[in-house]
Backbone as CSV, one residue per row, in Angstrom:
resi,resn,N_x,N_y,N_z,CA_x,CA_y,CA_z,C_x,C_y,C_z
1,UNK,0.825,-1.209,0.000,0.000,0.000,0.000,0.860,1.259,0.000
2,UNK,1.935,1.442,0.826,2.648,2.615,0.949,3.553,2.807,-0.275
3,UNK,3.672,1.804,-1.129,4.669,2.080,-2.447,3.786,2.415,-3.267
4,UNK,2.623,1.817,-3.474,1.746,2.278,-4.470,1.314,3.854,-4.183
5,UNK,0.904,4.173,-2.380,0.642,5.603,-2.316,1.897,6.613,-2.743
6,UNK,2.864,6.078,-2.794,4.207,6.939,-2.837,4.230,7.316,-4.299
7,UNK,4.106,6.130,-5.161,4.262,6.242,-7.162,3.200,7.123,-7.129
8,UNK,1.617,7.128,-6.389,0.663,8.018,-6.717,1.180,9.435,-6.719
9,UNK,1.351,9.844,-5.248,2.650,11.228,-4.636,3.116,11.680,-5.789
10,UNK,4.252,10.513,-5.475,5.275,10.959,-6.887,4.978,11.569,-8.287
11,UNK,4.309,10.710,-8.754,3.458,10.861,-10.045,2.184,12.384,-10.260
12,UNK,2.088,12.651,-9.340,0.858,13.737,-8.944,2.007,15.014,-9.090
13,UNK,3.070,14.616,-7.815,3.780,15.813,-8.415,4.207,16.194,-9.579
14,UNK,5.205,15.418,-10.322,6.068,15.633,-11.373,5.042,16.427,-12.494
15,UNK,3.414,15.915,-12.222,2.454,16.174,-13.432,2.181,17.999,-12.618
16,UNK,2.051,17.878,-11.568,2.059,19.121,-10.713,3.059,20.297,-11.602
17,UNK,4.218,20.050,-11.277,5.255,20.901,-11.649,5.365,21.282,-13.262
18,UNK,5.007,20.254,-13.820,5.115,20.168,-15.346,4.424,20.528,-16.436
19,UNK,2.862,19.899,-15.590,1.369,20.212,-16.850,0.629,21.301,-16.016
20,UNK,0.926,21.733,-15.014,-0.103,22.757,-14.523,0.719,23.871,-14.278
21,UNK,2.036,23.668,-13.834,2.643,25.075,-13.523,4.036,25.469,-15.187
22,UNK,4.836,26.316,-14.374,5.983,26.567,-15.235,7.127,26.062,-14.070
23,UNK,6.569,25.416,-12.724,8.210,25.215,-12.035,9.023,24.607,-12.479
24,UNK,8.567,23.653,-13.454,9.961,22.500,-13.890,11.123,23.205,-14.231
25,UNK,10.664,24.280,-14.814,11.647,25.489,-15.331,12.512,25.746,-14.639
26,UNK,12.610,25.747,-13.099,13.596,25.930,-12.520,14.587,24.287,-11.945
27,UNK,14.237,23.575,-13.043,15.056,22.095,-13.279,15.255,21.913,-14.237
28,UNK,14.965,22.014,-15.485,15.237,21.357,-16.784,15.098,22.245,-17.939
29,UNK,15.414,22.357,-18.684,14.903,23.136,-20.227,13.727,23.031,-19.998
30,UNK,13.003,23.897,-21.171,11.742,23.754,-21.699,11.536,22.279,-22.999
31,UNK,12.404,22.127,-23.240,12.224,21.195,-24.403,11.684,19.437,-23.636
32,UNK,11.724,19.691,-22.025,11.962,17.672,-21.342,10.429,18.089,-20.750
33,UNK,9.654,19.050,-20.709,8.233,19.218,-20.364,7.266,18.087,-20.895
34,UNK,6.895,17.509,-22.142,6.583,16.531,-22.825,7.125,15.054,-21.702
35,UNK,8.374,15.038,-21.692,8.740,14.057,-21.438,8.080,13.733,-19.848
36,UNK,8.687,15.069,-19.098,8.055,14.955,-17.770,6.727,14.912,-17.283
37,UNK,5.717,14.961,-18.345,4.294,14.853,-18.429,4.273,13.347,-18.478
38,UNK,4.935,12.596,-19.809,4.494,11.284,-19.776,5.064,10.397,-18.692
39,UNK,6.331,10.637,-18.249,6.703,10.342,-17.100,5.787,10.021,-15.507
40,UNK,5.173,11.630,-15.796,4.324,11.408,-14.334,2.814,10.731,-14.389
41,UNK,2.056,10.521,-15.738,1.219,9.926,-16.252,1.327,8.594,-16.253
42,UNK,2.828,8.059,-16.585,2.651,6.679,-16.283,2.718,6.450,-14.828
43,UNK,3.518,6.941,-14.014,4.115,6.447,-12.508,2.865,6.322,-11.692
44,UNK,1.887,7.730,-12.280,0.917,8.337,-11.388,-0.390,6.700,-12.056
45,UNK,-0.065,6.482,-12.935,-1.201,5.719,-13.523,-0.801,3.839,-12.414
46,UNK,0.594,3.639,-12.270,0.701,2.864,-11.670,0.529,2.712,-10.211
47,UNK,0.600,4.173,-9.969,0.568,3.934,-8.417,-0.828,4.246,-8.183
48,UNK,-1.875,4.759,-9.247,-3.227,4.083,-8.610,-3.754,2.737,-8.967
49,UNK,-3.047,1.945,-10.240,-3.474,0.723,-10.175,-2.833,0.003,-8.975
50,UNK,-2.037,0.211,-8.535,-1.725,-1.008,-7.565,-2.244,-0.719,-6.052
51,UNK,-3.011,1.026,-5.984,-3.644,1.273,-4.716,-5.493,0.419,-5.144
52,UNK,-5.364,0.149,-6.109,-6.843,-0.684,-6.579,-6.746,-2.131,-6.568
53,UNK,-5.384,-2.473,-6.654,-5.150,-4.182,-6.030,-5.357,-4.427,-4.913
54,UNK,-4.532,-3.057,-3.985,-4.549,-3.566,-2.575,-5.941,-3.536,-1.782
55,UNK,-6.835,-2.837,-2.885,-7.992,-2.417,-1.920,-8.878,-3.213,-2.365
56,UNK,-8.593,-4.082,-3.522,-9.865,-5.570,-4.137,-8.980,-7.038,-2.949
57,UNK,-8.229,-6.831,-2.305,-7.314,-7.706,-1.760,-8.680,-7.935,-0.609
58,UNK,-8.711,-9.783,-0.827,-9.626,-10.341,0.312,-9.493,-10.153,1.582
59,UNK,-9.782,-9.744,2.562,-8.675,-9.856,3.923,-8.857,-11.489,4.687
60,UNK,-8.006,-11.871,5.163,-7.644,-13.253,5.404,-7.226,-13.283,6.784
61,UNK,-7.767,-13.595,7.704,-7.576,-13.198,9.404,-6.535,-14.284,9.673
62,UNK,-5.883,-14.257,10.437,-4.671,-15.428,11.010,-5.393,-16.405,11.867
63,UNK,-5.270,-17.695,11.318,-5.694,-18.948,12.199,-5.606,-18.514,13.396
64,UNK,-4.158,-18.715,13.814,-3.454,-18.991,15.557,-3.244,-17.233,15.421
65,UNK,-3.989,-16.570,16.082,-3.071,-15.112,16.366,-2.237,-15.260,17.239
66,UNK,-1.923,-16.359,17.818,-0.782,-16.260,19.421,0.313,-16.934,18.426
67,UNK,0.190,-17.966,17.767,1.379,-18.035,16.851,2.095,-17.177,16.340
68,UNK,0.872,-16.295,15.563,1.442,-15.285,14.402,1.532,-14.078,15.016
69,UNK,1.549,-14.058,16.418,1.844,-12.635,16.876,2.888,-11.723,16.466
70,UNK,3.927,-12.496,16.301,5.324,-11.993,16.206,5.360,-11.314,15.106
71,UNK,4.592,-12.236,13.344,5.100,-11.627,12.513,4.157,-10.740,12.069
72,UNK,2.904,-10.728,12.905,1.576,-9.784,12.507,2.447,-8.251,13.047
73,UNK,2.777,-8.733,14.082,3.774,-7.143,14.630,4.881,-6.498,13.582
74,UNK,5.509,-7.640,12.893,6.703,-6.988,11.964,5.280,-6.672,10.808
75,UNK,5.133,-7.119,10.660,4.357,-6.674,9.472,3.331,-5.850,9.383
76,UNK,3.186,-5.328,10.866,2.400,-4.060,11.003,3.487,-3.012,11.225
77,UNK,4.748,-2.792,11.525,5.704,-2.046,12.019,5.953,-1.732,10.480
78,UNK,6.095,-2.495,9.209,6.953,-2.175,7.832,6.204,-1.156,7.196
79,UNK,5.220,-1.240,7.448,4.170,-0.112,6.454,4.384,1.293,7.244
80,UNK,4.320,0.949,8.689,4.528,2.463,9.604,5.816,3.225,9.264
81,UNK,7.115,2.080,8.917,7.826,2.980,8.663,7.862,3.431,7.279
82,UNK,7.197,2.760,6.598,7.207,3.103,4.849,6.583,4.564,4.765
83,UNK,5.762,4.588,5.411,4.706,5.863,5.399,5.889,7.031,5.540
84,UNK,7.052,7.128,5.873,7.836,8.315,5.949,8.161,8.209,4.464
85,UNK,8.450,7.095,3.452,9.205,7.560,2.297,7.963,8.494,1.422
86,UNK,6.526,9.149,2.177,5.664,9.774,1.512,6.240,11.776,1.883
87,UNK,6.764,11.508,2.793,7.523,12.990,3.342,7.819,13.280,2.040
88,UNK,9.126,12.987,1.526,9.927,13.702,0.370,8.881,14.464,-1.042
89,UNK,8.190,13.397,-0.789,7.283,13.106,-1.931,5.977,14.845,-1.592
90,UNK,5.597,14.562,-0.553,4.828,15.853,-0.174,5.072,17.193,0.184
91,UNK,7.156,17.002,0.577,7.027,18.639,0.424,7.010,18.895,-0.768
92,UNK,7.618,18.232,-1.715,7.628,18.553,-3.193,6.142,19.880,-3.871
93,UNK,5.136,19.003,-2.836,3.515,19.932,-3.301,3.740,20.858,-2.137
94,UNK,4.524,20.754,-1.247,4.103,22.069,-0.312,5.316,23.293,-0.574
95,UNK,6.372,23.069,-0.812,7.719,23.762,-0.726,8.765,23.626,-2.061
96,UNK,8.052,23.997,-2.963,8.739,23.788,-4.350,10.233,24.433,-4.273
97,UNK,11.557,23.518,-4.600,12.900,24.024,-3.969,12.729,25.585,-5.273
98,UNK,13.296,26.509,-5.212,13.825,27.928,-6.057,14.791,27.315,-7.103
99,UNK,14.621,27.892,-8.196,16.180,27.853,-9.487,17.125,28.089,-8.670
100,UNK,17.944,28.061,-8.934,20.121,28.392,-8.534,19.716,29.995,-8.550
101,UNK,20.575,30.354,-7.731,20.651,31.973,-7.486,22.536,31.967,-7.174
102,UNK,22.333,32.964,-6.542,23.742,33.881,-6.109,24.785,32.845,-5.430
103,UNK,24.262,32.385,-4.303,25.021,30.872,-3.923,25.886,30.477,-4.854
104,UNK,24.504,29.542,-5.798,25.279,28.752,-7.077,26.415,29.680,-7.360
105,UNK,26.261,30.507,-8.295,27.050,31.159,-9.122,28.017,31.985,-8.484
106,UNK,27.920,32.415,-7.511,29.502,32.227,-6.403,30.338,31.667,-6.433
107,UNK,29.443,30.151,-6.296,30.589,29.313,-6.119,31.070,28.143,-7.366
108,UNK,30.364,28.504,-8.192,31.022,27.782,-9.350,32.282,28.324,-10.285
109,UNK,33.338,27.878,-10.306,34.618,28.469,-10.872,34.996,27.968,-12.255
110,UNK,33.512,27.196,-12.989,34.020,27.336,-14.255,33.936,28.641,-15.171
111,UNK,34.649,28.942,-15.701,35.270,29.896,-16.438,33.939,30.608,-17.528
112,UNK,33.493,31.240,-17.782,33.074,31.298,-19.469,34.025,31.241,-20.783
113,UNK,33.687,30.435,-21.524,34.073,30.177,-22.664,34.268,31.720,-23.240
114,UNK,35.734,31.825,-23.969,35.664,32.609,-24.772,34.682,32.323,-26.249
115,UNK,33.650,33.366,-26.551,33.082,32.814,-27.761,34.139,33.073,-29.038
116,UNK,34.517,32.806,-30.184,35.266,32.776,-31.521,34.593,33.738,-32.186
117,UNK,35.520,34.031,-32.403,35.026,35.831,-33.569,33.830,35.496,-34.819
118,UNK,32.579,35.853,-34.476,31.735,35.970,-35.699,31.082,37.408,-36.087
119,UNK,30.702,37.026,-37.385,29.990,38.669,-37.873,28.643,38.137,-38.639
120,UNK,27.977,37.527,-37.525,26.325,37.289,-38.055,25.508,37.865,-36.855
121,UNK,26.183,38.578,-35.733,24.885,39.694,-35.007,24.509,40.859,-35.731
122,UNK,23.161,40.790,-35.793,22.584,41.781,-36.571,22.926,43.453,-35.560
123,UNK,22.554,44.238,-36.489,22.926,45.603,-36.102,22.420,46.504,-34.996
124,UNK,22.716,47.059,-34.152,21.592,47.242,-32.846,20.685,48.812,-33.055
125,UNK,19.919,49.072,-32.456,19.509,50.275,-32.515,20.211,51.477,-32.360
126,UNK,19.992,52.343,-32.491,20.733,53.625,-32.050,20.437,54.170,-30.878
127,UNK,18.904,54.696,-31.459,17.657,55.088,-30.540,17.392,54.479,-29.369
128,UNK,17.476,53.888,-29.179,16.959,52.897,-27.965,17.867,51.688,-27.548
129,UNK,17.483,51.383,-26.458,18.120,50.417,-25.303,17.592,49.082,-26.323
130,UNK,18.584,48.220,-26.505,17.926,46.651,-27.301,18.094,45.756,-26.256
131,UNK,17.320,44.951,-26.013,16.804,43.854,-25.204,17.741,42.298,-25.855
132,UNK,18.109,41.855,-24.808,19.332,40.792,-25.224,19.576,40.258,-24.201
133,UNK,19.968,38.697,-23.960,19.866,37.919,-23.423,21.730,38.216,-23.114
134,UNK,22.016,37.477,-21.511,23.254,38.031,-21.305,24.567,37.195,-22.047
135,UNK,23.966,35.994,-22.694,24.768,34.951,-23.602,24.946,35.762,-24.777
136,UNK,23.862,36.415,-25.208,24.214,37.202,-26.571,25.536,38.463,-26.684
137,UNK,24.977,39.284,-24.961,25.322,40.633,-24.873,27.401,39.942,-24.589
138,UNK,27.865,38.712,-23.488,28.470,38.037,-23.367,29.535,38.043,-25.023
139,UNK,28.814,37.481,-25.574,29.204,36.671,-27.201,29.890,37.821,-28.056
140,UNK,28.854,39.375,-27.875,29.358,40.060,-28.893,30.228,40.908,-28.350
141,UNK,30.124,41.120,-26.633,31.698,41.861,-26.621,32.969,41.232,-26.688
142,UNK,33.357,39.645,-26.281,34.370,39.511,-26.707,34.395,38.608,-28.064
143,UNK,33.690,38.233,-28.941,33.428,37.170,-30.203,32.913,38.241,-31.750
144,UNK,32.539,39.378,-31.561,31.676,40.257,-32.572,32.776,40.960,-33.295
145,UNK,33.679,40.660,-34.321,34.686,41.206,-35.041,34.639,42.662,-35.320
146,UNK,33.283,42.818,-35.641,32.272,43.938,-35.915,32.248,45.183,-35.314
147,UNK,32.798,44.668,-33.372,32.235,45.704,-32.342,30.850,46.020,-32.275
148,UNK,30.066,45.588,-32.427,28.790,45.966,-32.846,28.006,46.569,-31.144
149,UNK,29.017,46.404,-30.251,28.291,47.156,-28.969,28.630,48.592,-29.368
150,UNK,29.869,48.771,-29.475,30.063,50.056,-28.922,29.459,50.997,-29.411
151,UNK,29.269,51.923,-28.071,28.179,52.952,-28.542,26.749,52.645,-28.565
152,UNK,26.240,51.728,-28.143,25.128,51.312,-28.345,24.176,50.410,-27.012
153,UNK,23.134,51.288,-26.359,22.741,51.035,-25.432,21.882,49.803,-25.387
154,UNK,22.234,48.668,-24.312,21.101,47.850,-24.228,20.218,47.078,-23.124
155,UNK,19.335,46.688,-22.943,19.168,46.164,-21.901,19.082,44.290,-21.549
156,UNK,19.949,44.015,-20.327,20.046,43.083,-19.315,19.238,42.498,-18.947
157,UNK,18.496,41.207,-18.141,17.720,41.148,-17.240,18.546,40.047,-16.560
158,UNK,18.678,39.967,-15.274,19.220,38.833,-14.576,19.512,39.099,-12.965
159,UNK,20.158,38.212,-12.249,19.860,38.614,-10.757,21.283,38.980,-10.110
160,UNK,21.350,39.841,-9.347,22.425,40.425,-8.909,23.399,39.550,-7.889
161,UNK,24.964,39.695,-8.132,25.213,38.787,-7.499,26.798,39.396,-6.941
162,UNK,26.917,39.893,-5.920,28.303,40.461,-5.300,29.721,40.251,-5.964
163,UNK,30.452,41.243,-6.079,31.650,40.944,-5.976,32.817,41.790,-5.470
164,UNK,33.871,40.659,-5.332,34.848,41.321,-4.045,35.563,42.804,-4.583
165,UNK,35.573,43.186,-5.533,35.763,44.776,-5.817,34.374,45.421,-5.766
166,UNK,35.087,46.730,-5.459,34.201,47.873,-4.590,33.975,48.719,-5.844
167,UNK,32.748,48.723,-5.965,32.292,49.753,-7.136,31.552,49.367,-8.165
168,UNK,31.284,47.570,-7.900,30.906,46.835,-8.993,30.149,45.612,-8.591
169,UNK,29.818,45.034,-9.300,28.681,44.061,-8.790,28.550,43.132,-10.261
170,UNK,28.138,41.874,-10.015,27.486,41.396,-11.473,26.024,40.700,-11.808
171,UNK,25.397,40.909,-12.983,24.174,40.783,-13.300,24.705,39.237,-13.749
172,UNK,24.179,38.528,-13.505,24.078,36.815,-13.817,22.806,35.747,-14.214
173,UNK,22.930,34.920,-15.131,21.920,34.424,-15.279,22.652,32.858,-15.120
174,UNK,21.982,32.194,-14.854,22.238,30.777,-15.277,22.042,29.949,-16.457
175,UNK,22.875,29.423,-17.123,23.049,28.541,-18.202,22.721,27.765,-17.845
176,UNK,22.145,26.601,-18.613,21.942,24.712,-18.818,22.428,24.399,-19.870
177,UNK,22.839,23.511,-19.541,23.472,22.015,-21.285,21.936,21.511,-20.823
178,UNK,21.588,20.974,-20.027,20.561,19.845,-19.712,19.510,19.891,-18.779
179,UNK,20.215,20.309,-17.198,19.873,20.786,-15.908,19.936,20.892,-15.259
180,UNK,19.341,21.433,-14.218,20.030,22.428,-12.977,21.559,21.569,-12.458
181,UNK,21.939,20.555,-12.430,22.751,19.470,-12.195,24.299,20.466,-13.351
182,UNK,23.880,20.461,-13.720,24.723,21.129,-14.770,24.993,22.516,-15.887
183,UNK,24.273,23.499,-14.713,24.049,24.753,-14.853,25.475,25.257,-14.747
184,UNK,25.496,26.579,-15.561,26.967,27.863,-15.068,26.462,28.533,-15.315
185,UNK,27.123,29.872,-14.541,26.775,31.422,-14.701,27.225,32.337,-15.747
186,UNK,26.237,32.815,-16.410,26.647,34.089,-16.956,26.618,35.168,-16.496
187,UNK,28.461,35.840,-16.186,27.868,37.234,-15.686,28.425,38.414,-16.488
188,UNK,28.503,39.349,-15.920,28.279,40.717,-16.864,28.568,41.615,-15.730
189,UNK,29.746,42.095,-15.622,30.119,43.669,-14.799,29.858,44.737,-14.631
190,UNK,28.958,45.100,-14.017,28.025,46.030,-13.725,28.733,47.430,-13.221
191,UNK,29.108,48.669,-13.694,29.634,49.524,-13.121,28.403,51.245,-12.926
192,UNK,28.740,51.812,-12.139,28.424,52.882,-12.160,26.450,53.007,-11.149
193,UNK,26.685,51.653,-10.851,24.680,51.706,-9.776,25.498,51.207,-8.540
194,UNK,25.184,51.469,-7.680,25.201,50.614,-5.984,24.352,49.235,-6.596
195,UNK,24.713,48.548,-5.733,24.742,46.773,-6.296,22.940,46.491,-5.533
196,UNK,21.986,45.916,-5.771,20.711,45.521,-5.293,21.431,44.478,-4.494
197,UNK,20.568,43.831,-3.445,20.967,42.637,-2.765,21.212,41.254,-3.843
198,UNK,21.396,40.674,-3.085,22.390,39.489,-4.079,20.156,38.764,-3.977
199,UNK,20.611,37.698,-5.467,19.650,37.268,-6.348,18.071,38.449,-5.859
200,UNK,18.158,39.388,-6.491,17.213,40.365,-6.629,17.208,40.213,-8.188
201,UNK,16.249,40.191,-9.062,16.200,40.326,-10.251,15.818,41.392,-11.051
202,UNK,16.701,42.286,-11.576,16.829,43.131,-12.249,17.031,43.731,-13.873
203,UNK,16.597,45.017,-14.313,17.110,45.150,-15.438,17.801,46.571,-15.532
204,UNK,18.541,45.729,-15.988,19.786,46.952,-16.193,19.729,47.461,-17.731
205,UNK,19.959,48.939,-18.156,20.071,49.503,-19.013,21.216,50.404,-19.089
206,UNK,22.657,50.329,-20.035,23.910,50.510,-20.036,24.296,50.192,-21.450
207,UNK,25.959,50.139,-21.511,26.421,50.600,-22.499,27.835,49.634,-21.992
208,UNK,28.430,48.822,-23.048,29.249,47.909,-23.246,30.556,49.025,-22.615
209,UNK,31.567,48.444,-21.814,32.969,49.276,-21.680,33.980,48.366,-22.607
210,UNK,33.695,48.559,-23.812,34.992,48.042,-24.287,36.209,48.106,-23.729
211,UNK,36.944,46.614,-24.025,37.901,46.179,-23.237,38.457,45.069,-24.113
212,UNK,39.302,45.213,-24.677,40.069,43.900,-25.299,40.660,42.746,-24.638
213,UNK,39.598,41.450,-24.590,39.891,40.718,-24.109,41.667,40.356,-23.597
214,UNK,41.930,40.116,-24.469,43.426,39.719,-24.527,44.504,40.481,-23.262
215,UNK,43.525,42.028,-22.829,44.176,42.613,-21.856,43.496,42.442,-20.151
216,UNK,42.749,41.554,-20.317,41.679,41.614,-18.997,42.965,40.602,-18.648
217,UNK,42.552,40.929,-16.818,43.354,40.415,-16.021,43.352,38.693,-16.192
218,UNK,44.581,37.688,-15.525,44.173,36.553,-15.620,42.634,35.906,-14.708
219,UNK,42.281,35.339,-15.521,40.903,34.806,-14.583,40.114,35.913,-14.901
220,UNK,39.383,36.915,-15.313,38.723,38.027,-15.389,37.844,36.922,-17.214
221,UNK,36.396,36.656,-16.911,35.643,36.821,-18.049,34.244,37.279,-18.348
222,UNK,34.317,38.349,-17.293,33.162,38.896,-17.166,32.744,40.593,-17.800
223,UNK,32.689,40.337,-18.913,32.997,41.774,-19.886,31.859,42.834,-18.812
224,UNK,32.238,44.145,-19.442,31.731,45.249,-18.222,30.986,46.226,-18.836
225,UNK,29.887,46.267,-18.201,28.879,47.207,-18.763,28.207,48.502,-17.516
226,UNK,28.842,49.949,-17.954,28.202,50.736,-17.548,26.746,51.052,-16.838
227,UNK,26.374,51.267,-15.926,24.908,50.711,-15.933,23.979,52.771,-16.546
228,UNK,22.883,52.524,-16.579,22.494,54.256,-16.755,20.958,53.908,-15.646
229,UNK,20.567,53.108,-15.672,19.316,52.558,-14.861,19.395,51.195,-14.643
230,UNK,18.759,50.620,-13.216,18.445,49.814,-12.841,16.862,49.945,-12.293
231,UNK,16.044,49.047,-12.764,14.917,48.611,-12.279,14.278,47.193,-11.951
232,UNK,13.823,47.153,-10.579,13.309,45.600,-9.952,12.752,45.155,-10.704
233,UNK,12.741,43.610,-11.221,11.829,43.233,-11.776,11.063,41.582,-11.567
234,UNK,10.236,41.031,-11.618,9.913,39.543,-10.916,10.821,38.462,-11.457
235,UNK,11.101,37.202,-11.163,11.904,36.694,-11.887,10.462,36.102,-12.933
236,UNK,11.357,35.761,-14.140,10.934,35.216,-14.850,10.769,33.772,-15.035
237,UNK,9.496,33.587,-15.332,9.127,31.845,-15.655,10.355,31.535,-16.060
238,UNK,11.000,31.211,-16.980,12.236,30.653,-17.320,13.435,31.605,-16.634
239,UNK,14.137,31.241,-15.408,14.886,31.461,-14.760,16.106,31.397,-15.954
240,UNK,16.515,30.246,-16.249,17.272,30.164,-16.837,17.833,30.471,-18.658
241,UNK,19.382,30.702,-19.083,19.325,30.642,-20.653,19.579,29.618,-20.821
């Protein structure tokens, strides 16, 4: 009974997180949603067929109860303790864990990839602040042969995240190959605002500080952007790029 109530649990959630909300988002791409639907459809489908076995199950009283005392006791004790493997399973519906924030990306020391010089970003506005993801804004200051920042205002969105020089701070988002298991940070050097508290989610509107890679300090891959405004903003359904 308690394994079958647990696959039910189980199964209720995953369909919870997946077909009714956007939380999966803060675990997996958008592309494994499908998958995690049929996933919890089958588990959830097994763990009410086998709560419909146990409950068509004849009940069968013990000949000798003074015989079978002993093992009527173990076998009333196994289910009592099974009933805890339903915990895990129920905060899941009460206390959905948060995406990676400031923590994570603190403390992860893989590097960003330098991106390789291309000239297929299209041209930015003049007029106005352009909206760009921080992998893009990332890509074209040190990879854009072009220069295609400079001079040219745009806007950020991502969550603020400390750093040990005074005067500066960085806007970060989290990357996936797959999921949260294998997330890194993108960040972006924020100069010229007092820093929001660490994972506050923000948008920043600024202007690239060109800087030739090749001269940034060792370990330094966090290209630097002027800020001109900062404004709060909710995080977004997809936490992650």
């Amino acid at each position: 009974m308690a394994q079958s109530l647990v696959m039910t649990l189980l199964g209720g959630a995953i369909l919870r997180v997946s077909a009714l909300s956007t939380v999966y988002l803060n675990y997996v791409k958008p592309g494994f949603r499908p998958l995690l639907i049929a996933a919890g459809l089958v588990i959830f489908a097994l763990g009410v067929l086998g709560l419909v076995q146990e409950w068509r199950k004849p009940y069968t009283p013990k000949a000798d109860a003074g015989t079978e005392q002993g093992s009527v006791g173990e076998h009333r004790h196994g289910p009592r303790v099974a009933w805890l493997l339903c915990l895990p399973v129920i905060a899941i519906f009460l206390i959905a864990p948060p995406p990676l924030g400031s923590f994570a990306a603190e403390r992860d020391e893989t590097p960003q990839p330098r991106p390789s010089a291309l000239d297929a970003y299209d041209v930015l506005a003049r007029d106005k602040p352009t909206a760009m993801p921080l992998g893009e804004f990332i890509g074209r200051a040190w990879g854009d042969a072009n220069r295609s920042l400079v001079d040219r205002q745009v806007r950020l969105t991502g969550f603020a995240t400390h750093s040990k020089k005074k005067g500066q701070w960085y806007l970060t988002r989290m990357q996936l190959r797959c999921c949260a298991a294998d997330a890194f940070p993108l960040k972006v050097t924020v100069l010229g605002v007092p820093a929001p508290r660490d994972d506050t989610w923000v948008e920043v509107t600024g202007a690239w500080v060109p800087t030739p890679y090749d001269r940034l300090p060792k370990g330094t891959v966090a290209p630097e952007m002027r800020a001109t405004a900062v404004a709060k903003v909710r995080q977004p359904d997809e936490p992650y790029e």
